[in-house]
C-alpha positions in Angstrom: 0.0 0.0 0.0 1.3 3.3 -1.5 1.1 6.2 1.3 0.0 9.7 -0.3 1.0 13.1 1.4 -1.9 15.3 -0.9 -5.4 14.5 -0.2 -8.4 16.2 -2.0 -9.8 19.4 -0.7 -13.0 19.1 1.1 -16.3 20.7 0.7 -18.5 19.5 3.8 -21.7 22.1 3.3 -22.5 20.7 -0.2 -26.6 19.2 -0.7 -27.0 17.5 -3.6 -30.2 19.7 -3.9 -27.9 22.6 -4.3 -24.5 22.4 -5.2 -22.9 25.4 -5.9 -21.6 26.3 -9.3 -18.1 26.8 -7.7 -18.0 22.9 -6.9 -19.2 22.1 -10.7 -17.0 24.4 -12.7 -13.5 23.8 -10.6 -10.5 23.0 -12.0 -9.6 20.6 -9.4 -10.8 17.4 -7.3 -12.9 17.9 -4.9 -14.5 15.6 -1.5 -18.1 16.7 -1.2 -18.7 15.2 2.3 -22.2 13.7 3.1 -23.3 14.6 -0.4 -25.6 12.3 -1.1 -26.1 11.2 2.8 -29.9 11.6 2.7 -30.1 9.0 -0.6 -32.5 6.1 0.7 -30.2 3.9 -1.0 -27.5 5.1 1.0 -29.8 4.6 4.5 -30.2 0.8 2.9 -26.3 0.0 3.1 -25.5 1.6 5.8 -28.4 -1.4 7.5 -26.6 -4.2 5.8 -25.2 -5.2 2.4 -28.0 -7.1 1.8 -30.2 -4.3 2.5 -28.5 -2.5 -0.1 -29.1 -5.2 -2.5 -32.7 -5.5 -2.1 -33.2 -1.8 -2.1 -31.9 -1.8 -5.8 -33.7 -5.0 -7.0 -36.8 -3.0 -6.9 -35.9 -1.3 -9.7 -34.5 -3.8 -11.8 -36.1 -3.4 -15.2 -35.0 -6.9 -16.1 -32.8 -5.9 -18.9 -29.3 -7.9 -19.1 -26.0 -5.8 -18.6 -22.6 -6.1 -19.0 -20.5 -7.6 -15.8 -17.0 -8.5 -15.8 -16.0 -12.0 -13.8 -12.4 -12.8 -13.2 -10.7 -15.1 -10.8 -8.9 -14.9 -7.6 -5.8 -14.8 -9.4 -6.6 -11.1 -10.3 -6.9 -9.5 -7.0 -9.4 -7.3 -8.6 -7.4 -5.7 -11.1 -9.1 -5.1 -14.3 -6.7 -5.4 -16.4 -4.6 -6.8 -19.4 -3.7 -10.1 -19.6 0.2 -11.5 -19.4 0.5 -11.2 -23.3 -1.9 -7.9 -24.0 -3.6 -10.4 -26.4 -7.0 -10.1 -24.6 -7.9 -9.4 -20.8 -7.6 -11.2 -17.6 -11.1 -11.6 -16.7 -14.4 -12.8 -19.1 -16.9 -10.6 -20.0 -20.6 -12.2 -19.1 -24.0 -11.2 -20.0 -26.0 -11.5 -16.7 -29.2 -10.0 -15.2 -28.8 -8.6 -12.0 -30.1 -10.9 -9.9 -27.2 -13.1 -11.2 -25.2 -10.6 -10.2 -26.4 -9.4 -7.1 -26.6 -13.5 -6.3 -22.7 -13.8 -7.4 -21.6 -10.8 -5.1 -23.0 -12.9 -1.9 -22.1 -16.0 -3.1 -19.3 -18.5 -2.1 -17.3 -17.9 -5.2 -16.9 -14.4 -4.2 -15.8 -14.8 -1.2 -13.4 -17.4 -2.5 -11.9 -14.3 -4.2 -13.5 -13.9 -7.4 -14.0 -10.3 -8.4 -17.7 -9.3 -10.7 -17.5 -6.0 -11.8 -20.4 -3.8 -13.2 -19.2 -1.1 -15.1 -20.9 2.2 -15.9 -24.5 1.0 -16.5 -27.2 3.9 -17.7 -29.5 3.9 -14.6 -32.8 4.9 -16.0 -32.6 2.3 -18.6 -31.0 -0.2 -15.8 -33.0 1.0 -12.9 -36.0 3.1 -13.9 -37.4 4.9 -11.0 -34.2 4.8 -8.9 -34.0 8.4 -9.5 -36.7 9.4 -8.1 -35.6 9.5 -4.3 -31.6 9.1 -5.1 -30.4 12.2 -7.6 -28.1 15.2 -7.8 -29.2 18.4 -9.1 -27.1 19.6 -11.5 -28.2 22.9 -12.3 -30.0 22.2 -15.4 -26.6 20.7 -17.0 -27.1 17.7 -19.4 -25.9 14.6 -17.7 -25.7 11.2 -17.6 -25.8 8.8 -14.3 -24.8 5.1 -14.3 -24.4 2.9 -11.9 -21.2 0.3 -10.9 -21.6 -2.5 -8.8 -19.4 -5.0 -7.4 -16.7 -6.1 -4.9 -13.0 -5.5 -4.4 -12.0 -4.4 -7.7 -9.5 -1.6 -9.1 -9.9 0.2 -11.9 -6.5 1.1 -13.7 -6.0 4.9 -14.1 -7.6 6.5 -17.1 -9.5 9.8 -17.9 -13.0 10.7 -18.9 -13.8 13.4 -20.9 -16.5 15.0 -18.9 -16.7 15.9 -15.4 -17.7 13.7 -13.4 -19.4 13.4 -9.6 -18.8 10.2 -8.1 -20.9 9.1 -5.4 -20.8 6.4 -3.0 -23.8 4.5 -2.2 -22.8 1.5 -0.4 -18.9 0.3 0.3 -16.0 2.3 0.4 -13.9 3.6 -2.0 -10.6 5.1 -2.9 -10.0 7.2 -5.4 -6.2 8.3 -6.2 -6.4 11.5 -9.0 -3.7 12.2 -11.1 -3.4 15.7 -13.2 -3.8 16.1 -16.8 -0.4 16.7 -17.7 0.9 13.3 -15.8 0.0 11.5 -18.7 3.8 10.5 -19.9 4.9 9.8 -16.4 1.7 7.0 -16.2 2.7 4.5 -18.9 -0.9 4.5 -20.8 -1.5 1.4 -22.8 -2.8 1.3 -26.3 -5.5 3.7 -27.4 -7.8 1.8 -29.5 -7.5 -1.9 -27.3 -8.9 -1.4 -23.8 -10.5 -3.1 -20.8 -13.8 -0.4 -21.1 -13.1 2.1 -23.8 -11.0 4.3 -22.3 -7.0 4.5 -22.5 -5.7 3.3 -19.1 -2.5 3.4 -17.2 -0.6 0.4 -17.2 1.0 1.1 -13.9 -0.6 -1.1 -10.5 -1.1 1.6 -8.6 -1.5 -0.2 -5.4 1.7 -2.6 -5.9 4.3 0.0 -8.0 6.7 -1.7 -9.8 9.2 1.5 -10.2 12.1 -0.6 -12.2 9.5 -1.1 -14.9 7.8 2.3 -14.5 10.6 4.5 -13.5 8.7 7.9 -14.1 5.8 6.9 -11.8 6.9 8.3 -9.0 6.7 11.8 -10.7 3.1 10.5 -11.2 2.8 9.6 -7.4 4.4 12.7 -6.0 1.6 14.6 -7.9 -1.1 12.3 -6.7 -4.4 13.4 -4.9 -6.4 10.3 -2.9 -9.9 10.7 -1.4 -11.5 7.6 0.6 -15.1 8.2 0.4 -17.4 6.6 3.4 -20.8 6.1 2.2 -22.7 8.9 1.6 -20.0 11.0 0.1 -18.8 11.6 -3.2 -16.0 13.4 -5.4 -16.1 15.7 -8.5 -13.4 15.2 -10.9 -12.7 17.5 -13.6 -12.3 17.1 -17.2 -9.5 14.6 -17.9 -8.0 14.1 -14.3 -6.9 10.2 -14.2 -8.2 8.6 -11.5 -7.7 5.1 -10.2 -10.7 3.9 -8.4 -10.2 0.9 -5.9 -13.6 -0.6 -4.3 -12.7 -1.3 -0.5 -15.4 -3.7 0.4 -17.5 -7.0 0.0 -20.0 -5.1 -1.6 -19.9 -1.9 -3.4 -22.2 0.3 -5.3 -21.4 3.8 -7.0 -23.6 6.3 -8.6 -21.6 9.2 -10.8 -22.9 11.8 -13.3 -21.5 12.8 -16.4 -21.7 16.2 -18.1 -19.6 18.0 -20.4 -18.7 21.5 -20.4 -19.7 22.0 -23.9 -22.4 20.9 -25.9 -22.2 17.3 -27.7 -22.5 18.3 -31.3 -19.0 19.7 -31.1 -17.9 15.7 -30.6 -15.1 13.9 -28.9 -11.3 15.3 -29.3 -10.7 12.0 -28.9 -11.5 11.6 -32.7 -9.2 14.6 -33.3 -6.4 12.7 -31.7 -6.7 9.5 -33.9 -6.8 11.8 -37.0 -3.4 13.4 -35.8 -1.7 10.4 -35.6 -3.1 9.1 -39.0 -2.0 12.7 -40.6 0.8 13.8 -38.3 2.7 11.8 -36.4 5.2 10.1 -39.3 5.8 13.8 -40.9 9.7 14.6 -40.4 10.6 17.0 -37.2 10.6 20.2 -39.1 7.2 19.9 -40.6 5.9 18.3 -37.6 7.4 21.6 -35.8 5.3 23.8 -38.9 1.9 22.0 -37.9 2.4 22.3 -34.0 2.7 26.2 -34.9 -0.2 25.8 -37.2 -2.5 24.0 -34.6 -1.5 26.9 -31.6 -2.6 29.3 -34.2 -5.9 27.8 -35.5 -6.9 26.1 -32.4 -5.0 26.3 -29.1 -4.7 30.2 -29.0 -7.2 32.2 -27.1 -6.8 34.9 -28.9 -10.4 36.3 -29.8 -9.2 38.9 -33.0 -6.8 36.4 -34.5 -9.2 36.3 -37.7 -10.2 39.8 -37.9 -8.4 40.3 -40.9 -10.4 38.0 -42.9 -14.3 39.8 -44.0 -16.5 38.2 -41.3 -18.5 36.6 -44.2 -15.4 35.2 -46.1 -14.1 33.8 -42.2 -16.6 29.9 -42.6 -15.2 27.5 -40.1 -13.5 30.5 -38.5 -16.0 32.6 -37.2 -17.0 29.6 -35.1 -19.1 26.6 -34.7 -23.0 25.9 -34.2 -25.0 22.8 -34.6 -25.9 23.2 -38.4 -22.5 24.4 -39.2 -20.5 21.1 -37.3 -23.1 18.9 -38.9 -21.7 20.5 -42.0 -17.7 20.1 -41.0 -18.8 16.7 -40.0 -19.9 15.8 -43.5 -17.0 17.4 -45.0 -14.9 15.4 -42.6 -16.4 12.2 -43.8 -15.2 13.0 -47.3 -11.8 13.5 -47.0 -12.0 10.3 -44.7 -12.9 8.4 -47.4 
């Protein structure tokens, strides 16, 4: 067990019924305390696990999801397997009964680790909402659940912010910042565990001869344990490992991005890049970094006041006809 000297700052006078835009537009981690301390889900677990459990299964809609199954062997890692062929646990199809059923059963107490991932709640568990929700200010969200035991989720980053709540179990997040990206070791792009680019460091058991530049990474690190009840907002693209501390866990978090959806993932801009960029000699590679500061990266509002404001197209800026337009355009030139 890694010891960390920077913990998360905390906000104890946040209600879920009114958090303040201060908490929802910072730049940094924070530990909402008691957030979501009134949730009757949270009142469930904090009875028993098995409380918990039955307090969800009245929502089940009956609809299978996704759960990941992997053997003792794993310790709860979700990750690669030896080769990077494929992954060290299966990938099921299971109601939730099954899996509620598997999280108290022998097997998982033998050491077996199921793992729900993010799983959309009002399709999942339609009504759950009602009593057990954030307000958000009116921001366009998404909230999925994760359920499961002790598991640990590799670092990655998500593209939105995020507010992660704990409803039953704790949990342990450790938060990395943006720029600690080279010092994490993240696997391949396109071949993950859950879609997402992850770290390929074990953050719990470091191995520093293979991972050298880590410990820039864990010198940088945030952690925040979250009791039931609480929760943490993570900003845009902070990597965050997530570790499950308990027998049985379940997490609510909400998704929103800070600008609209029609203006797509730069995800997608980073696979074009490599595809257009990344073989080009140094000295044009050095031209299009210069290019790309200039035509996207700079924050400089008159850059294009030169250019008639009805001659300036792509320029002048975006709305939702326009990218649908640039998106078509983009297709093209794919092809």
């Amino acid at each position: 067990m890694v010891d960390y000297e920077n913990e998360v700052a905390v906000v104890d006078d946040c209600s879920g019924d009114a958090i303040p835009d201060s908490v929802l537009t910072s730049t940094r981690p924070l530990h909402l305390k008691g957030l979501i301390a009134d949730w009757p889900a949270v009142s469930a677990g904090r009875e028993t696990a098995v409380e918990a459990a039955k307090y969800i299964r009245q929502f089940d809609s009956g609809a299978p999801l996704t759960a990941y199954v992997g053997g003792p062997e794993i310790e709860g890692r979700i990750f690669y397997n030896e080769d990077f062929t494929g992954f060290n646990f299966e990938r099921t199809r299971q109601s939730l009964e099954q899996v509620l059923n598997n999280l108290f059963s022998p097997s998982a107490q033998g050491g077996n680790t199921y793992y729900v991932g993010s799983t959309l709640i009002d399709h999942w568990l339609p009504g759950f909402r009602e009593d057990n929700d954030l307000n958000l200010a009116g921001r366009e969200h998404l909230a999925s659940i994760w359920l499961g035991n002790q598991s640990r989720i590799a670092p990655h980053y998500d593209f939105p912010n995020n507010i992660a709540c704990a409803v039953a179990g704790r949990r342990r997040f450790t938060l990395f910042p943006p720029d600690q990206a080279e010092n994490l070791y993240v696997g391949p792009l396109e071949f993950t565990p859950s879609g997402q680019p992850i770290s390929l460091v074990d953050v719990v058991n470091p191995d520093y001869q293979t991972h050298p530049k880590y410990r820039v990474a864990e010198a940088a690190a945030l952690v925040v344990d979250l009791e039931p009840g609480d929760a943490v907002f993570i900003p845009s693209m902070w990597w965050h490992h997530v570790e499950a501390l308990d027998a049985f866990n379940v997490l609510v978090n909400y998704w929103w991005r800070s600008t609209p959806a029609w203006q797509g993932s730069p995800l997608n801009a980073l696979h074009h890049a490599i595809l257009s960029l990344r073989e080009l000699p140094p000295e044009q590679k050095q031209v299009w970094r210069d290019i790309f500061e200039y035509y996207v990266f700079s924050d400089d509002e008159h850059a294009f006041d030169h250019i008639p404001e009805q001659a300036r197209g792509v320029l002048s800026g975006l709305d939702e006809v326009s990218a649908a337009a640039l998106r078509a355009q983009l297709v093209k030139f794919l092809k």
